[in-house]
Backbone bond lengths (Angstrom), bond angles and torsions (degrees), N, CA, C in turn:
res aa  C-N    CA-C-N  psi(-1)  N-CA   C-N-CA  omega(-1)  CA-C   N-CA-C  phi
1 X - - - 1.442 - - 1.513 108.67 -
2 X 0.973 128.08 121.61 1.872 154.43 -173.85 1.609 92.36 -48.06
3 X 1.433 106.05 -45.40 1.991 109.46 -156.78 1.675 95.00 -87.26
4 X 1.224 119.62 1.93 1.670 104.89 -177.34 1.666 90.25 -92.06
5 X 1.423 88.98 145.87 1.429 94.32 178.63 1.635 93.94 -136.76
6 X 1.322 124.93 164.96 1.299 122.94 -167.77 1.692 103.22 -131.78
7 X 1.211 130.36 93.68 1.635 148.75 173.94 1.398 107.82 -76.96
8 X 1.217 120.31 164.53 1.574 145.37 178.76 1.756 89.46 -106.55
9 X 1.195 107.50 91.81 1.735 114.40 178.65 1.661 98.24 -95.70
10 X 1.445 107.15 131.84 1.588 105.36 170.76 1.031 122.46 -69.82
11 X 1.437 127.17 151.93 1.549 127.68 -166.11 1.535 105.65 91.52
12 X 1.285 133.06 -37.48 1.305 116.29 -146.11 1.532 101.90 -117.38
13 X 1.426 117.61 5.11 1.418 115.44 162.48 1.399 109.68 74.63
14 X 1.270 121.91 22.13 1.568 95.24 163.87 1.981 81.18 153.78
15 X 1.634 123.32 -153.95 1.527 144.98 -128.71 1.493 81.88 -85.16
16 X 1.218 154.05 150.33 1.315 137.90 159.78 1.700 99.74 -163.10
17 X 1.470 100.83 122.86 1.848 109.25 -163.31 1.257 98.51 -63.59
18 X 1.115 121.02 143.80 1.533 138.27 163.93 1.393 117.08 -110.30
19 X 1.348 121.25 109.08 1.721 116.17 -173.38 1.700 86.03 -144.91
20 X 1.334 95.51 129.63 1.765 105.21 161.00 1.625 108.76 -66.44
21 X 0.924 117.76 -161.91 1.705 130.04 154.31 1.883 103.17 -110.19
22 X 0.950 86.00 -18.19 1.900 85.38 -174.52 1.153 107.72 -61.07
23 X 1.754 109.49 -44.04 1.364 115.48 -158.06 1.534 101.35 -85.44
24 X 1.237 116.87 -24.23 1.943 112.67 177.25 1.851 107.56 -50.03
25 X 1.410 104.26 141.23 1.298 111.98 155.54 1.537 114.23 -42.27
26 X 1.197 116.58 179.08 1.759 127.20 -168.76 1.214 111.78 -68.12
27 X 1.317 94.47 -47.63 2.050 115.19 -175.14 1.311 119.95 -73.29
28 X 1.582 110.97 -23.93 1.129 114.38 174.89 1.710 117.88 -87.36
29 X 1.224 94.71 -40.58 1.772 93.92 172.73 1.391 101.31 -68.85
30 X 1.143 111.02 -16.88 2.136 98.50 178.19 1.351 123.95 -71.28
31 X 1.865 99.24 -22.32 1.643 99.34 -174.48 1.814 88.17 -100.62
32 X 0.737 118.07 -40.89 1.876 97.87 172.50 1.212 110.36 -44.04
33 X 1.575 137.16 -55.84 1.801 127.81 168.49 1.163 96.63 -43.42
34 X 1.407 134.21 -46.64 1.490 104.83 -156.91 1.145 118.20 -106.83
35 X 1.716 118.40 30.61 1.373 134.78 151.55 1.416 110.59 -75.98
36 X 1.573 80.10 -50.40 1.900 83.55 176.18 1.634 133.72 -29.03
37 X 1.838 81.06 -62.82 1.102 108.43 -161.89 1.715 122.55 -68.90
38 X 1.572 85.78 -21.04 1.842 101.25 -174.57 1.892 98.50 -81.92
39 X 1.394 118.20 -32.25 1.365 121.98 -153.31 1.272 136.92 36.37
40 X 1.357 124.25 -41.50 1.434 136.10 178.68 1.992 100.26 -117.41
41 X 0.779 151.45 131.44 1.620 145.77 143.11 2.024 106.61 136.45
42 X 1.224 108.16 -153.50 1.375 126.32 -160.61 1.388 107.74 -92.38
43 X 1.646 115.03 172.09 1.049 139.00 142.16 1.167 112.82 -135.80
44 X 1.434 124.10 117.05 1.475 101.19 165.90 0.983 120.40 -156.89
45 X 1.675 122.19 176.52 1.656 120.66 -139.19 1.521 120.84 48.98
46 X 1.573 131.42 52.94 1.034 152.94 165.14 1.561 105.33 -77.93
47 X 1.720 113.56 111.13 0.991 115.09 178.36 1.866 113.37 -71.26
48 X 0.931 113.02 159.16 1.445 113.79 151.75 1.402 126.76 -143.39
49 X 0.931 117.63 137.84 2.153 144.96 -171.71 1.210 100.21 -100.06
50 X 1.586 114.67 109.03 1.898 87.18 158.48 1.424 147.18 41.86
51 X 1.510 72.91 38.57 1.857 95.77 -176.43 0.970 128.99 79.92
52 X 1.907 120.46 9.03 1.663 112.47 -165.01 1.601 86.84 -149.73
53 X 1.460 92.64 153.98 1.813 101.03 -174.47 1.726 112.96 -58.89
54 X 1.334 98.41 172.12 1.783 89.48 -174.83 1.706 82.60 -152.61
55 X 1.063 107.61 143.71 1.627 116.14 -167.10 1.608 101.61 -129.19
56 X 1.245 110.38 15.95 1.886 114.73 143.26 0.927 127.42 -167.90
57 X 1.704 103.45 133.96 1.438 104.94 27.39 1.514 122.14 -84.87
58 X 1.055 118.81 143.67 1.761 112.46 161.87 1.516 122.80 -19.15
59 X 1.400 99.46 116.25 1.723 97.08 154.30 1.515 135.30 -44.51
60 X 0.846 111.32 -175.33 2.045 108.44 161.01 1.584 107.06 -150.76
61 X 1.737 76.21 126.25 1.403 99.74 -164.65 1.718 110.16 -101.22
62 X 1.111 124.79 119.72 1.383 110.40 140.96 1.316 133.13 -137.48
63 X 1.063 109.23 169.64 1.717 126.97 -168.83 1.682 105.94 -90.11
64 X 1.163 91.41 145.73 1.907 98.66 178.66 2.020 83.43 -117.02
65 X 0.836 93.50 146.41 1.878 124.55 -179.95 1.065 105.65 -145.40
66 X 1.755 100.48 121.16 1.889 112.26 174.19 1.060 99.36 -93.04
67 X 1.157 120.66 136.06 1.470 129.57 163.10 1.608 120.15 -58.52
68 X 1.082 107.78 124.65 1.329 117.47 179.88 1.703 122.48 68.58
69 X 1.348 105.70 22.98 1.521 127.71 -168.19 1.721 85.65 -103.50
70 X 0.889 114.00 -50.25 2.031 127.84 -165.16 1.866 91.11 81.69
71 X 1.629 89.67 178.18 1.280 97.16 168.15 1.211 109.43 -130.88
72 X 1.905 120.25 170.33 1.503 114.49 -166.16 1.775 74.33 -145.29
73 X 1.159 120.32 152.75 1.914 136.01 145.53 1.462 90.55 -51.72
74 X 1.421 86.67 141.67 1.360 105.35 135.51 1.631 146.40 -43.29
75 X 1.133 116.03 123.60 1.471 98.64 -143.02 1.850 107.98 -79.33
76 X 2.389 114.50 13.45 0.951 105.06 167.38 1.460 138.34 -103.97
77 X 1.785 89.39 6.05 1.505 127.90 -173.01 1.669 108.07 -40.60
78 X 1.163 102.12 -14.82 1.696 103.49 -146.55 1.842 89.83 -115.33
79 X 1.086 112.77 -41.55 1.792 115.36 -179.58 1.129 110.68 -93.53
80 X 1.615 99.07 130.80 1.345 127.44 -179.32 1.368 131.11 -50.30
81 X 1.652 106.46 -32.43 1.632 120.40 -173.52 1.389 101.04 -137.80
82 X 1.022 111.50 134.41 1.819 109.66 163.34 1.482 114.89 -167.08
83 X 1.634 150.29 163.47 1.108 159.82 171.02 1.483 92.08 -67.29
84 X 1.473 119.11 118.35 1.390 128.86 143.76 1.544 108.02 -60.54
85 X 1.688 98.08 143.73 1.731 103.90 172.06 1.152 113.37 -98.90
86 X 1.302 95.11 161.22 1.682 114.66 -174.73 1.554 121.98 -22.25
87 X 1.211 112.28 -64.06 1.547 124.36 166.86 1.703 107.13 -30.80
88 X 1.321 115.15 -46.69 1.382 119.97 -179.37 1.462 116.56 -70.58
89 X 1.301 125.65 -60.48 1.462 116.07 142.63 1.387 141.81 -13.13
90 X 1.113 107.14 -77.69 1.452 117.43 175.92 1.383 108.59 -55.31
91 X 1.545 134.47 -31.08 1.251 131.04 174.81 1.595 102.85 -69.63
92 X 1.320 142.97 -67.71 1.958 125.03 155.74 0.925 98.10 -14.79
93 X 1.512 124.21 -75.67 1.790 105.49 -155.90 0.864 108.64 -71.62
94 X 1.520 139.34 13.42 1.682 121.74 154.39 1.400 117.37 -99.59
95 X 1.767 108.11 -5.32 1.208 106.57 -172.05 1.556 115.96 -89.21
96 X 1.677 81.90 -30.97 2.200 104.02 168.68 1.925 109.33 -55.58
97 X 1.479 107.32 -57.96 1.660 116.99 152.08 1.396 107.45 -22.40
98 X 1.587 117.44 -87.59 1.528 114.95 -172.68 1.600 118.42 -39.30
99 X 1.276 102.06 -54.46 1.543 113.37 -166.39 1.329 102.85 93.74
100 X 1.482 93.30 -107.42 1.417 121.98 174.58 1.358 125.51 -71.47
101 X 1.226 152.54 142.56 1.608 127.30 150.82 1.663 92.58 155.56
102 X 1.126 105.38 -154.97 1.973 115.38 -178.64 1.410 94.67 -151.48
103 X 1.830 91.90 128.88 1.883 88.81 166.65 1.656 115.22 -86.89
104 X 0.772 135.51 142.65 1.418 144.45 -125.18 1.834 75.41 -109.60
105 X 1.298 126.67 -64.66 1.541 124.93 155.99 1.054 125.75 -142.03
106 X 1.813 118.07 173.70 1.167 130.41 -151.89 1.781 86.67 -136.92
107 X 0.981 132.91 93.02 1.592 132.11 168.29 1.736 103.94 -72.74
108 X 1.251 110.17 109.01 1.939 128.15 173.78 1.874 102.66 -77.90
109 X 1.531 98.02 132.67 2.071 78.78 161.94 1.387 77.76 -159.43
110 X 1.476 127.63 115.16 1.483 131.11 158.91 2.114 99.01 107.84
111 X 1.717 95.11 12.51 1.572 79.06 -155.05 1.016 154.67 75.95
112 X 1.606 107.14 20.40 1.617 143.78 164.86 1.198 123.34 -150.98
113 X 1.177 92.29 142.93 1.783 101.88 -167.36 1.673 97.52 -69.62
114 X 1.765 89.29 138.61 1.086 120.02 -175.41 1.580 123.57 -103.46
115 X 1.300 94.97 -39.31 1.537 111.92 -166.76 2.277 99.86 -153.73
116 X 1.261 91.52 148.20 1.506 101.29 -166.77 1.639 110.38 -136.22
117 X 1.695 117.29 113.54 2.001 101.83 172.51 1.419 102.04 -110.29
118 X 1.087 115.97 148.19 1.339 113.49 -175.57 2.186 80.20 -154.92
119 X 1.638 79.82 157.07 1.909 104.96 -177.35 1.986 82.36 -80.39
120 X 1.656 88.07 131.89 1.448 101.83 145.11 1.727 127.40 -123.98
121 X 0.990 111.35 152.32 1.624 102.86 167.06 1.610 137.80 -7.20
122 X 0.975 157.43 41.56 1.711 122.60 -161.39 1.584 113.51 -42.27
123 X 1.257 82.45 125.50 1.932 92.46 170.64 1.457 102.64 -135.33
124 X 1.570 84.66 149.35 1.638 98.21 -164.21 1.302 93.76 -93.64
């Protein structure tokens, strides 16, 4: 993604991406809400275009719910602007990588991607 830029942020010892949500394209701030929004579970069959999510057709989403845990939002659901974390990053730069293609899934835990399957090549 063109808008990640990589700063010397204090505290964090060294290169650390800096991306608002403001500054993401449409599609991309749409699948950060709906990290949010899932908190615990999947996305999957997430298309991707040219490096950026594509929402048709729709993914399929579901939520994992612990019993007797309750659930709470995410606590960025509610603010308008903020630095996506790393985890969020690095998922663009795998999607800029793909290009083209569908990630097969998107594993959520806290409302950030955790874990990612996507089709690769067979090479012999």
């Amino acid at each position: 993604m063109s808008e990640i830029v990589r700063t010397v942020t204090p505290g964090h010892g060294g290169n650390c991406p800096q991306v608002r949500i403001s500054r993401l394209p449409a599609d991309a701030a749409r699948l950060v809400r709906l990290m949010q929004s899932v908190g615990f579970g999947t996305i999957a069959g997430l298309h991707v275009a040219h490096g950026q999510p594509v929402f048709k057709p729709e993914p399929v989403i579901t939520r994992e719910l612990k019993l007797g845990a309750g659930y709470s939002d995410h606590p960025a659901m509610y603010q308008s602007d903020f630095y996506v974390k790393a985890q969020v990053v690095e998922l663009f730069e795998l999607m800029t990588k793909i290009g083209t293609g569908v990630i097969t899934v998107i594993d959520v835990r806290f409302g950030l991607p955790a874990r990612v399957a996507y089709p690769v090549p067979c090479e012999n």
